[in-house]
C-alpha positions, 0 to 999 in steps of 0.5 A, a space after each residue: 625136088 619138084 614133083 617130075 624130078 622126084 618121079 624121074 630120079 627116084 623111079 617111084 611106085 605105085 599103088 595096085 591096079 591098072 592094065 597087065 604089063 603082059 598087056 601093055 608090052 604087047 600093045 607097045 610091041 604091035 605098032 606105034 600109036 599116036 604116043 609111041 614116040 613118048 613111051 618106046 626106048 629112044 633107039 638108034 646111033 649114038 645109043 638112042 635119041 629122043 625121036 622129036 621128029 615123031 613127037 605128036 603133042 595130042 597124044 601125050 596125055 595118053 601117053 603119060 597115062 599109059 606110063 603110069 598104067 604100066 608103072 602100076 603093073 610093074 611094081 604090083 609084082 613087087 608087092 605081090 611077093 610073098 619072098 621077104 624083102 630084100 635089095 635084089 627082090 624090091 629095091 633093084 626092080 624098083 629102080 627097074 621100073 617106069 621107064 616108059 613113063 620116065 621118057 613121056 614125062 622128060 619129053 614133055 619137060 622139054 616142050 613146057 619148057 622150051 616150046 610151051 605154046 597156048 595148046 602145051 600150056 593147055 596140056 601142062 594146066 590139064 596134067 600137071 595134077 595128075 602128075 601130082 596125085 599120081 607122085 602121091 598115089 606112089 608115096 602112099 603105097 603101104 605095102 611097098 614102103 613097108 618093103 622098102 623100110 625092110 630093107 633099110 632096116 636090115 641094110 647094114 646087115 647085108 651083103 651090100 656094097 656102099 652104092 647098093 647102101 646108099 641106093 636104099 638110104 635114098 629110096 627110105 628118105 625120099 618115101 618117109 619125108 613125103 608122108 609114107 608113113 602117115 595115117 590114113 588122113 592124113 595122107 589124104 589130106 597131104 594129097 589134097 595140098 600137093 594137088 592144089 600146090 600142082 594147080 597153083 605153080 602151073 599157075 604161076 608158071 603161066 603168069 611169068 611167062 605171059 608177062 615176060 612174052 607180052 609186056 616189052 619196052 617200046 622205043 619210037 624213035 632212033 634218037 631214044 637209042 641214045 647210048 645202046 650199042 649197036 649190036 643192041 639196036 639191032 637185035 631190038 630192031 629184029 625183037 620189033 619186026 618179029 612183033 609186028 613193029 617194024 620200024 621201032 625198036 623194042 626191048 624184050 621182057 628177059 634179062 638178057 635183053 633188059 639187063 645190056 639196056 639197063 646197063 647202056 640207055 642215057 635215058 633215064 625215063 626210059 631206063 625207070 619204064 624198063 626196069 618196072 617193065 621187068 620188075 613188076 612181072 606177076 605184080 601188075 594187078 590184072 588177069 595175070 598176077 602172082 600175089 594170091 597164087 603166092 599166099 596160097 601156096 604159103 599156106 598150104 606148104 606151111 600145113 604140108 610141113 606141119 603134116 610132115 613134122 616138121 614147123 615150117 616149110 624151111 625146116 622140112 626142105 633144109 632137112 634134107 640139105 647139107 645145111 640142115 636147119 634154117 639157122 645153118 643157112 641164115 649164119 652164113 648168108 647174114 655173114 655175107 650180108 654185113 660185107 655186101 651191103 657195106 661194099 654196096 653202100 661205097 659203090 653207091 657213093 661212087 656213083 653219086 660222085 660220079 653222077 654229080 661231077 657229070 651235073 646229072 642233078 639226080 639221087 642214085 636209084 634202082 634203074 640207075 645202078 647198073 648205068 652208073 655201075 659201067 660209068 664208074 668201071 670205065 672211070 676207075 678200071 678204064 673197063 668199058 664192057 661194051 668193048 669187052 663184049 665185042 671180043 665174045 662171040 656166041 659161037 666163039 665161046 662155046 668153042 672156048 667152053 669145048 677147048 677147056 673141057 678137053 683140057 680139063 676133062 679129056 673131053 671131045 664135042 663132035 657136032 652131029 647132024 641128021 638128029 631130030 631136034 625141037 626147035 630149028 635153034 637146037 644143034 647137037 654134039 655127041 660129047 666123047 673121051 679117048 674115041 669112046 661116046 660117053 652122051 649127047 649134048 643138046 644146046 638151044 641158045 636164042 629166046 622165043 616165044 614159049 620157051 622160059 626165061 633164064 639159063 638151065 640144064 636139062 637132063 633127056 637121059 640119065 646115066 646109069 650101069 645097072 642092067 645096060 651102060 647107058 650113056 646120059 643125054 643133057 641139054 644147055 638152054 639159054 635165052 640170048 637175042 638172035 641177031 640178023 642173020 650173018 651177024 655175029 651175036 655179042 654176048 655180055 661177060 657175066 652171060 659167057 661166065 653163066 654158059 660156062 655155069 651151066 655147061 657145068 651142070 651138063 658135065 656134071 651129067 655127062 661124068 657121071 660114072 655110076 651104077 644106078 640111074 637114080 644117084 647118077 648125075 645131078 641127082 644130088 642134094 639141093 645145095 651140092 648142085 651148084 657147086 661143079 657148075 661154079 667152079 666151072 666159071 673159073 675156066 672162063 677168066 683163064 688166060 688160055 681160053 680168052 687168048 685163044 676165043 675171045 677174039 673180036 668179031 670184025 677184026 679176028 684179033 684175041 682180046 688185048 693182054 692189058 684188057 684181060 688184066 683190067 677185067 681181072 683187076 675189076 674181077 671183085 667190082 661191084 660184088 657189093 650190088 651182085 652179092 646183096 641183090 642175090 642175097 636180098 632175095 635168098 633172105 626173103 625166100 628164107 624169111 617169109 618160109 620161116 614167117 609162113 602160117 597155114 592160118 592167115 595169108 601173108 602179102 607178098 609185096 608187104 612182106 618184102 617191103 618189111 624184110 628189106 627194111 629190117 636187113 636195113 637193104 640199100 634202098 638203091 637195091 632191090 631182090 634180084 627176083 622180085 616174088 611174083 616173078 620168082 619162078 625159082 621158089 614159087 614155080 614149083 617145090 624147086 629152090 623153095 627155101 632153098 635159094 641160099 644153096 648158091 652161096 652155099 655152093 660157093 664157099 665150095 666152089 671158092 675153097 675149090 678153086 684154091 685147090 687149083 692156084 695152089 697147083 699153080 694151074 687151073 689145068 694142073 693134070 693131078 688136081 683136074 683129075 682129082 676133080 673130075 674122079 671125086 666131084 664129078 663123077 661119083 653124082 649121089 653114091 657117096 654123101 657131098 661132104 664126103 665128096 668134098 672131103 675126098 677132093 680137098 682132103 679136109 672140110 670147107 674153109 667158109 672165109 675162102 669166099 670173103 677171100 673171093 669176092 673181095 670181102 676180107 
């Protein structure tokens, strides 16, 4: 859980000192200063929105500062108390505080990552240690962890209900894993590592997106297109007049843009310039290079553990996991391994044959994979994805999406207007069941400059029934190539399947059905999260959605039964590339934690050449995140040994989905409700193994994922 997610979720504390509350709320009442619109409650139809519209960038520094001012008077009354602890006097007015605070800092999530410009990322680089040493200031206040473990202590013995206990079990593990109960010097040196950690994953931040916004495949002349679709030339023309090229085409630095070239260019020499283009993103030995952010921050996580407990960095995240150990994690990922890389190695010979036949006279490397991937697809399944893309419109997949939440979740999208937004991109729908507003839906489709590569969910507001209903506010982000206008924007099949992911997490926000802010939601645990956004994928392959939106973009006609049926037949093709490029990159986060020492500093690059070489990799294959451009375990604490949650997730979401062919439907009423009262609604107020346990009726069948990638 990174720093901002741990402020936001656990409603932290801190130590004495700072400004009244009297004082601050009569500041906050007399009129709006310049951070206002960061600090105030979001108010207004729909029961409150962000005021994006007010939002002046310059004043978030004071706004934030003011929030933690006002947090530190908030919480100097619980520890003030001279009453004994207990869940009504410490606990309840725990998770009452920081709300101000909480609206700044989801704000200001929002515009570093969607809108992070020169001037925002001077902001981010400036506060992101204060964030950090304020997180710190909280965990080491005495007095109120000596509160909260009172109460733990004592909570079987109350007049509790289980959410209550749960609540509390939350707020002691989160305090005691972070060095609560550490030693004086120990706490001041944890507090030194988590701020030069701070430092270090804005850093790499930076450096990711710097790569990903200025380096780019540039393309002369036409003749060099060969083999791209024309939906691609188009958008590349576009990306080369927004850079100043027009008249040349160009490639954008996101996977979005250089997975459809990858997989389409005839060109081999280009396809080889691209893919290092994309590969080499961190690693290129200039101002904005990863691998020494990296060492350090190996070392220093190394060291936090050993403060923590704790061996190495692995074993303190997992601890906190439904796998527990690193050795759980590592069982499951080297069962899969074996099977994926024997898969690989016969798509590999697949290819070479292909090759061959065609006289191409090459040997099958990494830029190659993905062209001759489609090749032999076409050859093998007549499955050309071109022609499937032609029947997946942008804004006739999101229209699928909102037909199959209705179906499964009795759910309403209303498009809304009038609502402030970031960015001209974003819409806004108020998301409704039975007439009643249950949140809002904010989505922002297209790349731009500022904004992170990838797909994610955000959550603007959480839900909660602790002392009002108050209904979440979450948000899809995606990075798709906006065409010219009035075009329709082509989208490839795995891209509609992770909208569909993703739009999985935001259910998943917006069922939430509990009582206290900080187990509502996607406020569970690391390895769990995955879980409702992948079996939301499998309403995508439905026959009912793709008869009714996936209809092609110049005739209007739904997508062909015969092609459905070859993408279904193909469903488990080239699972052997997928699943070890995922897994070759889960194995090198797991292994080089394992590896980690606080006393000398591990190179990245050599590392991996290392890891590959032991797993015996295809050297046709390489991590689908390279280091130096991982974001996802080097950017903050987030998937830090902690990227096997996915695989992880999916024995579950695999075992799940049996649930539904067992009903006879993916839209069989008693099993969708089933899923919806016990998955996606009950957010961290019951543990995910019970979770599972009261969908399924029984534990996880691990050998339901070889059944689904085709492995067994």
């Amino acid at each position: 859980m990174n720093r901002r997610k741990f402020l936001k979720r656990a409603a932290a504390v801190a130590a004495l000192g700072g400004a009244s509350l009297s004082d601050l709320q009569e500041a906050l009442a007399a009129g709006e200063p310049p951070m206002g619109p960061f600090l105030e409650p979001w108010t207004g139809e729909h029961g409150g929105f962000p005021p994006f519209d007010k939002v002046n960038k310059s004043g978030v520094k004071e706004a934030i500062l003011k929030g933690m001012d006002l947090k530190r008077a908030e919480l100097k009354a619980i520890t003030d108390q001279k009453e004994k602890p207990s869940f009504a006097n410490t606990i309840a007015v725990l998770e009452d505080t920081g709300r101000p605070l909480d609206r700044s800092i989801r704000v200001f999530d929002i515009y570093t990552s969607t809108m992070n410009d020169k001037s925002m990322q001077a902001i981010e680089t400036e506060m992101s240690p204060i964030l950090q040493k304020f997180e710190d200031e909280v965990i080491q206040n005495g007095p109120l962890f000596e509160r909260i473990k009172a109460v733990y202590e004592a909570r079987n013995d109350s007049d509790l209900d289980p959410e209550q206990v749960r609540l509390v079990e939350v707020y002691y593990q989160q305090f005691a894993r972070r060095g609560a109960g550490l030693s004086k010097e120990k706490k001041a040196r944890l507090a030194t590592i988590n701020e030069k950690l701070s430092k270090l994953y804005t850093d790499f931040r930076h450096n990711q997106l710097a790569d990903e916004e200025e380096l780019c495949l540039v393309i002369d002349k036409e003749e060099d297109l060969e083999g791209l679709s024309d939906d691609l030339r188009q958008a590349a023309a576009a990306q080369a007049e927004t850079r100043g090229k027009k008249g040349k085409w160009v490639i954008a630095n996101t996977r979005s843009s250089m997975d459809p070239f990858l997989c389409s260019s005839a060109r081999r020499d280009l396809r080889e310039k691209g893919w290092r283009i994309w590969t080499n993103r961190g690693d290129n030995n200039d101002a904005h290079d990863n691998k020494k952010n990296i060492g350090e921050i190996l070392k220093l996580r190394t060291e936090r553990a050993r403060l923590l407990g704790f061996p190495t960095h692995a074993h303190w995240t997992l601890d906190n996991n439904m796998a527990k150990t690193p050795d759980a994690a590592m069982e499951l990922m080297m069962k899969v391994w074996k099977a994926s890389t024997a898969r690989a190695r016969e798509e590999v010979k697949d290819m070479q044959a292909l090759a061959d036949k065609e006289g191409a006279g090459i040997t099958i490397e990494p830029w190659d994979y993905r062209y001759y991937a489609e090749k032999v697809r076409k050859d093998r399944y007549d499955l050309d994805q071109e022609e499937v893309k032609q029947y997946l419109q942008l804004d006739k997949i999101l229209e699928g999406m909102f037909w199959a939440a209705k179906q499964v979740f009795g759910l309403e999208m209303v498009k809304t207007s009038g609502l402030p937004v970031v960015h001209p991109d974003v819409t806004v729908y108020e998301v409704q069941r039975d007439g009643k507003r249950i949140g809002l839906w904010y989505f922002d489709p297209y790349a731009r400059d500022g904004k992170h590569s990838g797909a994610w969910m955000n959550e603007y507001r959480t839900q909660e029934k602790f002392k009002d209903e108050i209904t979440p506010i979450v948000s899809n982000n995606a990075n798709f190539v906006k065409g010219k206008p009035g075009e329709p924007v082509l989208i490839s099949w795995d891209d509609a399947t992770t909208m569909f992911h993703e739009f999985g997490h935001a259910l998943h926000g917006l069922q939430s059905n509990v009582h206290y802010p900080s187990l509502a939601g996607t406020n569970v645990k690391r390895d769990f999260v995955e879980f409702p956004s992948q079996v939301n994928e499998r309403w995508a392959i439905t026959k009912e959605v793709l008869s009714k939106y996936a209809l092609h973009h110049k005739t209007g006609k739904p997508i062909p039964e015969e092609l459905v049926a070859k993408i279904r037949k193909a469903k488990t093709f080239n699972q052997g590339f997928g699943t070890t490029e995922y897994l070759a990159s889960a194995l090198y986060d797991m292994k080089i934690h394992l590896a980690a020492s606080d006393e000398h500093t591990i190179d990245p690059d050599k590392f991996e050449a290392k890891v590959m070489k032991d797993l015996d990799c295809p050297k046709e294959i390489v991590m689908r995140h390279r280091p130096t451009a991982f974001g996802h375990i080097f950017a903050d604490d987030g998937y830090s040994a902690a990227y096997y949650v996915y695989i992880w997730a999916d024995t579950m979401s695999a075992d799940a989905s049996e649930a539904f062919e067992e009903a006879g439907s993916f839209y069989d009423r008693k099993t969708c409700d089933r899923f919806r009262d016990t998955i996606f609604s009950v957010g961290n107020s019951v543990p995910p193994d019970v979770a599972f346990r009261n969908f399924r009726g029984r534990d996880v069948d691990t050998e339901a994922l070889m059944r689904d990638r085709g492995f067994s």
